[in-house]
N, C-alpha and C positions, 0 to 999 in steps of 0.2 A: 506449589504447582501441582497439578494435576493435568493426568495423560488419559487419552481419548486413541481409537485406531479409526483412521480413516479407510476408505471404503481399498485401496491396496495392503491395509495392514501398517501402515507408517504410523508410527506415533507421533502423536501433538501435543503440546504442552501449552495450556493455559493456563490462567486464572481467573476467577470473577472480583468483584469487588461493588460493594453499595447492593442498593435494590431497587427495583422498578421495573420496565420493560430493558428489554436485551440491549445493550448497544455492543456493537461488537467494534473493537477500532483493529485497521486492519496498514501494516505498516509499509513504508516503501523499503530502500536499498538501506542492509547495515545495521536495519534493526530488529530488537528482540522487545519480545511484551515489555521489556521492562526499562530499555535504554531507545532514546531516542524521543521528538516531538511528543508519539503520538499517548506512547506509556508513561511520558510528564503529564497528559488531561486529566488522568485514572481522578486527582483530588477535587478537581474543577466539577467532574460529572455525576463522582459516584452518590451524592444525594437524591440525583432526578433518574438513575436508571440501575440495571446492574452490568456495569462496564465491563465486558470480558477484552480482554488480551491474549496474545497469543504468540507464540514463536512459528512462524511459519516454517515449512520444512527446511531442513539444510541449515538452521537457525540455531542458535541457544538449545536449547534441550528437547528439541523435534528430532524426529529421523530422519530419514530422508531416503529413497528410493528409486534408483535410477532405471528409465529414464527420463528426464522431465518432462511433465505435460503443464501447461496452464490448466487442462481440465482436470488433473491428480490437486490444482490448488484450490479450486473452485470446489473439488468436493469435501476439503477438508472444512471449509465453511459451510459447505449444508451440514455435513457430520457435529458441526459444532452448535449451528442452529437446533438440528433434531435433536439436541440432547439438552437442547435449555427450551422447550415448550415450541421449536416448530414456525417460527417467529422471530424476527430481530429487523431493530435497524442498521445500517452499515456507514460508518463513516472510514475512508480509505486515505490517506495521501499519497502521494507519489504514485508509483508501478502499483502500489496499495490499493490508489483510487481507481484506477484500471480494472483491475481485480474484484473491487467491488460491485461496479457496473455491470463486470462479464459474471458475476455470481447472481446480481441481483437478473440478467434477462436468460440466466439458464433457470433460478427459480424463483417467477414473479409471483408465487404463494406463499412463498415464505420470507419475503425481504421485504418490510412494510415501506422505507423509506433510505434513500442514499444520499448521501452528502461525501463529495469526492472533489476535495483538493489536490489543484494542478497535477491532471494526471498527465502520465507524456503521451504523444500521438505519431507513429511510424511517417515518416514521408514519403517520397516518390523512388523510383526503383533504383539510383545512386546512393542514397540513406541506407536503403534496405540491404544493397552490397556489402558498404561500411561497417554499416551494426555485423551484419553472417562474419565480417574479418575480423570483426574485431570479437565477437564470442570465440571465434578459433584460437584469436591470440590468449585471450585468458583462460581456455581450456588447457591448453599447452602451456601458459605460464602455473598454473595451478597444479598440471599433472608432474612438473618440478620444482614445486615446491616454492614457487615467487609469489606468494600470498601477500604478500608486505609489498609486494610491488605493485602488484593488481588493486591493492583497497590505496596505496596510495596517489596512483595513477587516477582513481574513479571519484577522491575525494577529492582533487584538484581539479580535476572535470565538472565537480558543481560545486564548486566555486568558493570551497573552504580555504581560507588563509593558511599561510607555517605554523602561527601561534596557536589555531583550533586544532590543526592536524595532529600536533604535536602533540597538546595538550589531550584530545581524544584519546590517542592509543598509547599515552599513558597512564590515563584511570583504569581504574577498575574494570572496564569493558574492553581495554585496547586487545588482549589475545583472543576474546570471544570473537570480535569484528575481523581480526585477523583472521579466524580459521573459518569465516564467513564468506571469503573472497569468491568462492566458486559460484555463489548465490547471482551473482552481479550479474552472470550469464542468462538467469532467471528474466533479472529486468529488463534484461534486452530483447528476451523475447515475447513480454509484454508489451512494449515497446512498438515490436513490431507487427502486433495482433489488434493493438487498439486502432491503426487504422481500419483495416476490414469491420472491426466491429463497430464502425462509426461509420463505414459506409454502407452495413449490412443488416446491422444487429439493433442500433442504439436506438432508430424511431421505435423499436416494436416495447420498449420499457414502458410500460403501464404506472408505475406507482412516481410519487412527486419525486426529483431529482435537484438535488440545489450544487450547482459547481460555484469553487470556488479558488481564488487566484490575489497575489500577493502585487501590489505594486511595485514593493523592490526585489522582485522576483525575475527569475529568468524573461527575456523582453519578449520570449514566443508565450508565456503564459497565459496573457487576457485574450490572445488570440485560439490559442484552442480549448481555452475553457467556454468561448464564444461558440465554436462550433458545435459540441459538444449540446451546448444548451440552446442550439438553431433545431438542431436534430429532433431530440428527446421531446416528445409531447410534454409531458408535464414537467418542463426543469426551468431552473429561476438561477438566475446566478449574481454572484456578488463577488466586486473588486475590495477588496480590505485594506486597506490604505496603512501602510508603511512595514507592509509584511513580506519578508523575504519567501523563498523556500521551503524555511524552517520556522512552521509561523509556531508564534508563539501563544502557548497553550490558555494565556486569561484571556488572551484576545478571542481565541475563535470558538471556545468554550463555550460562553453565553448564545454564542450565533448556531452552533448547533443542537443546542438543548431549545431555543425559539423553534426553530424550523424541526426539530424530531416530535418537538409535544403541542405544536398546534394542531389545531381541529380541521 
């Protein structure tokens, strides 16, 4: 791993891997560059680019800096860009794929291309209440110490079985995820940022955007990856046929090495 300081001084911990033009995979809730969907692609891609990862703040071996901003997250992706040539493309999932959208329209000079699976999209002022109460409850669970409560409450919220749950926090990564609990507060409030930025931000995205969304995925999926790509001038989007949430890494592999290296 190697560590970088973003522009408050937090450290980052990446890596790269392979070579070629930049792809940077940027992850949603629970995960760290190297556990979860997006850090299983790293073998799938690293022939056509040079894949970087990363632990996003509050993460694996990042710092973290309070208080949070989404724009303390967004600069740590420029910081990561300018120090690999200034350039990259973005593939995001989850709060990920949010993140990468709101990186790629604060710097559309340096984010040649996005591709952002099912990202989530805030609702109307009843959502907006819910989510505020419910970051309160996990701050306050967090500040005594119910970590195990909060990542299990969050992983039953989308839609992981007993036997994954189980199975998860006891590999190898079950106390890293555990002492990531506070993070989950993160995606809430991307959460509830990607509304505005879909009704404020998202037409002004210049470079090509491909959304993308799982059939057997959450049933609001096709619908706001729909939105998202009504918005965006240049975005294309694709339903993936028998992909959960957690899509799987040969499946959407190929489809985003198509759409990063066409002409």
């Amino acid at each position: 791993m190697n560590i970088i300081h973003s522009k408050d001084n937090t450290p980052i911990a990446y890596e790269t891997t392979g070579s070629g033009p930049l792809l940077i995979i940027v992850t949603g809730a629970l995960n760290t560059h190297n556990f979860g969907v997006p850090g299983d692609m790293v073998p799938f891609l690293q022939e056509a680019f040079t894949v970087l990862t990363y632990d996003r703040r509050g993460r694996g071996q990042s710092g973290d800096t309070p208080p949070y901003a989404i724009e303390k997250e967004v600069q740590d992706l420029e910081t990561l860009i300018d120090l690999h040539g200034g350039k990259a493309y973005l593939y995001g999932h989850s709060a990920g794929a949010a993140l990468a959208l709101f990186t790629a329209a604060a710097h559309p000079d340096k984010v040649l291309k996005v591709a952002a699976y099912e990202p989530p999209l805030g609702g109307g002022w009843f959502e907006r209440i819910m989510t505020n109460l419910l970051i309160r409850q996990i701050q306050k669970r967090v500040a005594r110490g119910k970590n195990l409560a909060v990542v299990l409450r969050f992983m039953r919220l989308v839609g992981m079985d007993k036997q994954l749950i189980k199975d998860t926090l006891a590999s190898e990564h079950g106390q890293t995820i555990i002492d990531m609990a506070g993070t989950i507060v993160y995606e809430a409030e991307i959460q509830i940022a990607s509304k505005a930025f879909l009704q404020n931000q998202a037409v002004n995205l210049s470079m090509p955007v491909l959304m993308l969304a799982g059939t057997k995925s959450f049933k609001t999926a096709p619908a706001i990856m729909a939105s998202f790509t009504k918005v965006i001038p240049h975005a294309e989007s694709r339903i993936i046929e028998g992909q959960t949430h957690s899509v799987e890494p040969e499946v959407i592999s190929p489809i985003l090495q198509e759409f990063f290296l066409r002409a």
